[in-house]
N, C-alpha and C positions, 0 to 999 in steps of 0.2 A: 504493500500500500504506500502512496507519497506521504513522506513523513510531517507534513504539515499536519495529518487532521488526527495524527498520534491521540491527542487530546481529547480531542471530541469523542472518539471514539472509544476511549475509555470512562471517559463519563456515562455515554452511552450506555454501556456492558455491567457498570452498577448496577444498572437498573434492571439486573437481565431478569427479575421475577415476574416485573411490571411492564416489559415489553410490548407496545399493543400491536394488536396484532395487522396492522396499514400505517408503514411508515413512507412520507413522501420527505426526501432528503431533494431539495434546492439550491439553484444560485447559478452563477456563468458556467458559461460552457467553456470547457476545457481545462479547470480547476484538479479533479480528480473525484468526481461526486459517486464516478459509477464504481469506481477503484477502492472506493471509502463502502458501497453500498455490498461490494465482491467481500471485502475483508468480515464485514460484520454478517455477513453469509455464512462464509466460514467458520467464525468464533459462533454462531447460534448452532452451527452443527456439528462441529466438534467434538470427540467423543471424552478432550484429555484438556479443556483450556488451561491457560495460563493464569497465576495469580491476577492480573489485571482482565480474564477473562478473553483474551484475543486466542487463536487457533494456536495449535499446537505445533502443527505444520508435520507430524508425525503419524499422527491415529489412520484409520483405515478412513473415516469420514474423510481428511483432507487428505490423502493419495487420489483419493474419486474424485474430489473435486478438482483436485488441481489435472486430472486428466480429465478433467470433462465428463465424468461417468456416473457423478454421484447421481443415485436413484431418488432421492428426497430433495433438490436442487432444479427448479426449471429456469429458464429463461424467456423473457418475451421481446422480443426486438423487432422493426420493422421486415416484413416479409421477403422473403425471394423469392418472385414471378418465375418459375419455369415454364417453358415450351412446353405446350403435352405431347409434343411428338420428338421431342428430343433425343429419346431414345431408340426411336422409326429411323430419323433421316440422321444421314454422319455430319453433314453441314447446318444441323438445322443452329437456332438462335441460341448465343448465349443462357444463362437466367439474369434477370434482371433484378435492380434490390428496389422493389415498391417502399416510399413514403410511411408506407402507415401499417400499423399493427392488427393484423382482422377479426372479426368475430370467429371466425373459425380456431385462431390463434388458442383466443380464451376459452372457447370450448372444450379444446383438448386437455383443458384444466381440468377440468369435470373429473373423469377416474383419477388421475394423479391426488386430487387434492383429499378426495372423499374416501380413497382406498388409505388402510395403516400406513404408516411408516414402515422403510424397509428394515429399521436399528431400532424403532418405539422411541425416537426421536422428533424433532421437530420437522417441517418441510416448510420451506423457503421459496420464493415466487420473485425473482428481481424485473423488474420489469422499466425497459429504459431506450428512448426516454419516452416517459407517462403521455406525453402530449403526441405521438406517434399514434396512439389511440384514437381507430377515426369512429365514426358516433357510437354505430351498432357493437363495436367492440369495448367500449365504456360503459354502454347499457345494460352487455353482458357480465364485465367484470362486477357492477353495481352490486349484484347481489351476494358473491363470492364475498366484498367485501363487508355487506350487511351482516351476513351467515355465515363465518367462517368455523370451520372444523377446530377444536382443541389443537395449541401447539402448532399454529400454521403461518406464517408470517410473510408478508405483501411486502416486498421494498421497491416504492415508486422511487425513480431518477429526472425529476425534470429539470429540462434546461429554462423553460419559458411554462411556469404554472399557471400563468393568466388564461393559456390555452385549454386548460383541462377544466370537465365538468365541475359545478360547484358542488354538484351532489359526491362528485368522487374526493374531491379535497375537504370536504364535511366529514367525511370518514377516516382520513385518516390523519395523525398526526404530523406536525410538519417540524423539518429540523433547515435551519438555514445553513449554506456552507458557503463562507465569502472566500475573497485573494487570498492565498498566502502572503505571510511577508515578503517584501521584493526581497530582502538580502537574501532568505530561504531560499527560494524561487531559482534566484540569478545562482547560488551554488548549486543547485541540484541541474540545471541545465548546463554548467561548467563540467560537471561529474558527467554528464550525458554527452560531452563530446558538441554543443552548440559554439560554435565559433566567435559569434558575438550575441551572446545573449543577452544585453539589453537591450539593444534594438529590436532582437527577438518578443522579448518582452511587452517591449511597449507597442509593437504590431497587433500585439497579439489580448490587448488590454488588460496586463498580469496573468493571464493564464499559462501555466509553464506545460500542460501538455498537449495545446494548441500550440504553443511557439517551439517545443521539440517539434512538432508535426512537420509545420510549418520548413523549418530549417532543414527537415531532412527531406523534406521537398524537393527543395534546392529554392523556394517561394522568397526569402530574402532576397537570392542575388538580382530574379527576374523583376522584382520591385525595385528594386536600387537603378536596375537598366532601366524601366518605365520611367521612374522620378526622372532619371536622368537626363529621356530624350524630353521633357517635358518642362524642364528646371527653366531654361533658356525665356527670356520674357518676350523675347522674338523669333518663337518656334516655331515653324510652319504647319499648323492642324491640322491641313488635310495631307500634306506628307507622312506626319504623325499615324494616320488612322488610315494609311495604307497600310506601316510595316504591322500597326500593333493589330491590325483586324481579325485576323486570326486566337487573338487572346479572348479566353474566356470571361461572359459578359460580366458572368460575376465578381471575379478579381479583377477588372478592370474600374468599377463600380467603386470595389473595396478601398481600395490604393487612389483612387483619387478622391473619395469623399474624404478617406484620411491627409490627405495633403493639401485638400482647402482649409480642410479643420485646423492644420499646423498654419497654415498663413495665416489667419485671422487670427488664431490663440497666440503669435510671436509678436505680430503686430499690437493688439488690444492687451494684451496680459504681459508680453514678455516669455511665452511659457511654451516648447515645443511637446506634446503630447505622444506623440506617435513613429516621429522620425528625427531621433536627437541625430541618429547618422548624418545627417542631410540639413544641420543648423546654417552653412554661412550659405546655401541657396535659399532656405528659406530667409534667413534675413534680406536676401536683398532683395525678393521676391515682397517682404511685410514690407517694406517701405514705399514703393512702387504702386504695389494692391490699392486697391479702394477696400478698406475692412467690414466695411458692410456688404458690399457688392459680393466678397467672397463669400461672406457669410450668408445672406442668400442663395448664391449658389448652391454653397455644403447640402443648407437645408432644404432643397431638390432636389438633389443625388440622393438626398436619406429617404424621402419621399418615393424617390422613384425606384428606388431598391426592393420595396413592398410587391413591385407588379417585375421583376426581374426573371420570376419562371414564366411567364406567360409569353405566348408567342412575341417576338420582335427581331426585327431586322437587325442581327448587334451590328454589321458594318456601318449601318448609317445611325446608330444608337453614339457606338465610337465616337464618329466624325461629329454629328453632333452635339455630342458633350468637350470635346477638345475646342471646338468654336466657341464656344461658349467660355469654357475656362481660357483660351488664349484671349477671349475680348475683356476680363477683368483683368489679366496679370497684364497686357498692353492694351492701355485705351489707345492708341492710335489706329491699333485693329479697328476697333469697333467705329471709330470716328470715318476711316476710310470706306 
């Protein structure tokens, strides 16, 4: 488990008489929410815990789990669409991974949950994240959660609760899990081999297992080359949104809401947020800017990032949006 939520998670395990039985564990995404929700899986199933109650990491319980085998241990995660002829044709379609978590999904809950334990132990349900739950799969879990079996325990993961039924967060208890601390963070991404992990970091808005992610992407360097071709206050936009066309619409979205957001914040505050890498472009870029004009902009891009899966043209999305931000970083643009 990342050793920041050490704590919580022994506070937690206190309580293990009183545990109820729907816990929804919250907060950003990429923290370590589902890693924190795996660990206390393990210590509820355990055959041998430790004085502070966390897994033994020895018993027969955690050998299962940690191969993936344990019989009282499910998972619920958003689906895999297979082909149904996939195994007819040699070329047929990949599987694809669907959005959302189905009714069928929680169905299969049914015997698992109502049959014994395979040890006359507990049985654990992690399910993540909670908001992947599309209607009829919520409607189904609903009751599971009303009615549960002795000794059975629900661990919701959401990244965004505002999305999940009231009826389903009525039911279960909620445990908040914020940032680590940045020093924490920045050493545990240094141990992981991250090259420049604060800039990591601050990309990744303190989440340290989004900014490993990130890094081993190689997602830094191609943001560093974007800011790059883009820094220039006399860039050509539509040159621009030739090469970069081909980039996906979403990280192209990402990477520049974050880079109006640092020109207004250096200019009005003094304060670069997201890309300390890239301070003396930005400064000279804050002086130049109109700081409201940018800041307008930003709050478009965040706007329009809500309709980003819906069909659009990204090449002319691109171009678009580079016009736009080229006619604040030079008004002569816009003027001509």
């Amino acid at each position: 488990m990342t050793i920041w939520f050490d704590s919580e998670l022994h506070r937690l395990l206190q309580q293990r008489g009183q545990l109820p039985h729907a816990l929804l564990i919250k907060g950003p995404q990429g923290i370590g929410k589902k890693d924190f929700g795996q660990s206390l899986a393990a210590a509820l199933l355990c055959e041998n815990p430790g004085p502070q109650g966390t897994a033994c990491g020895n018993c027969s319980s955690c050998n299962w789990l940690a191969s993936g085998a344990h019989p009282d241990f499910r998972v619920l995660s958003p689906a895999t669409e297979s082909d149904q002829e996939a195994e007819v044709e040699e070329g047929a379609r990949k599987a694809k991974v669907s959005p959302w978590i189905t009714i069928e999904q929680v169905r299969e809950l049914h015997d698992f949950i109502h049959v014994s334990s395979h040890r006359g132990g507990r049985k654990v349900i992690l399910i993540c994240p909670a908001e992947a739950l599309n209607v009829n799969a919520a409607n189904a879990l609903l009751k599971n959660l009303e009615e549960p079996p002795a000794h059975t325990h629900f661990i919701l993961i959401s990244h965004r609760p505002h999305h999940l039924p009231p009826t389903i967060i009525s039911r279960c208890r909620q445990l908040s899990l914020g940032q680590p601390d940045p020093e924490v963070a920045l050493e545990w991404l240094k141990a992981h081999g991250v090259a420049e992990p604060e800039v990591a970091l601050a990309q990744c808005s303190g989440a340290p297992l989004r900014a490993l992610a990130a890094s081993e992407a190689g997602e830094l360097q191609a943001r560093r080359a974007f800011l790059t071709r883009i820094a220039p206050a006399n860039f050509d936009p539509l040159q621009a949104a030739e090469i970069l066309r081909d980039l996906p619409l979403e990280q192209f979205l990402s990477w520049l809401q974050r880079w109006t957001y640092d020109i207004a914040s250096r200019r009005m505050l003094g304060s670069i947020r997201f890309n300390p890498d890239m301070a003396t472009e930005l400064d000279v870029l804050a002086r130049q800017a109109n700081p409201l004009a940018m800041l307008r902009l930003h709050r478009k891009l965040v706007r329009q990032q809500r309709h980003i899966h819906h069909p659009l043209n990204a090449r002319l999305y691109i171009e678009s949006a580079l016009f736009a931000y080229a006619a604040v970083v030079n008004p002569a643009l816009k003027a001509a």
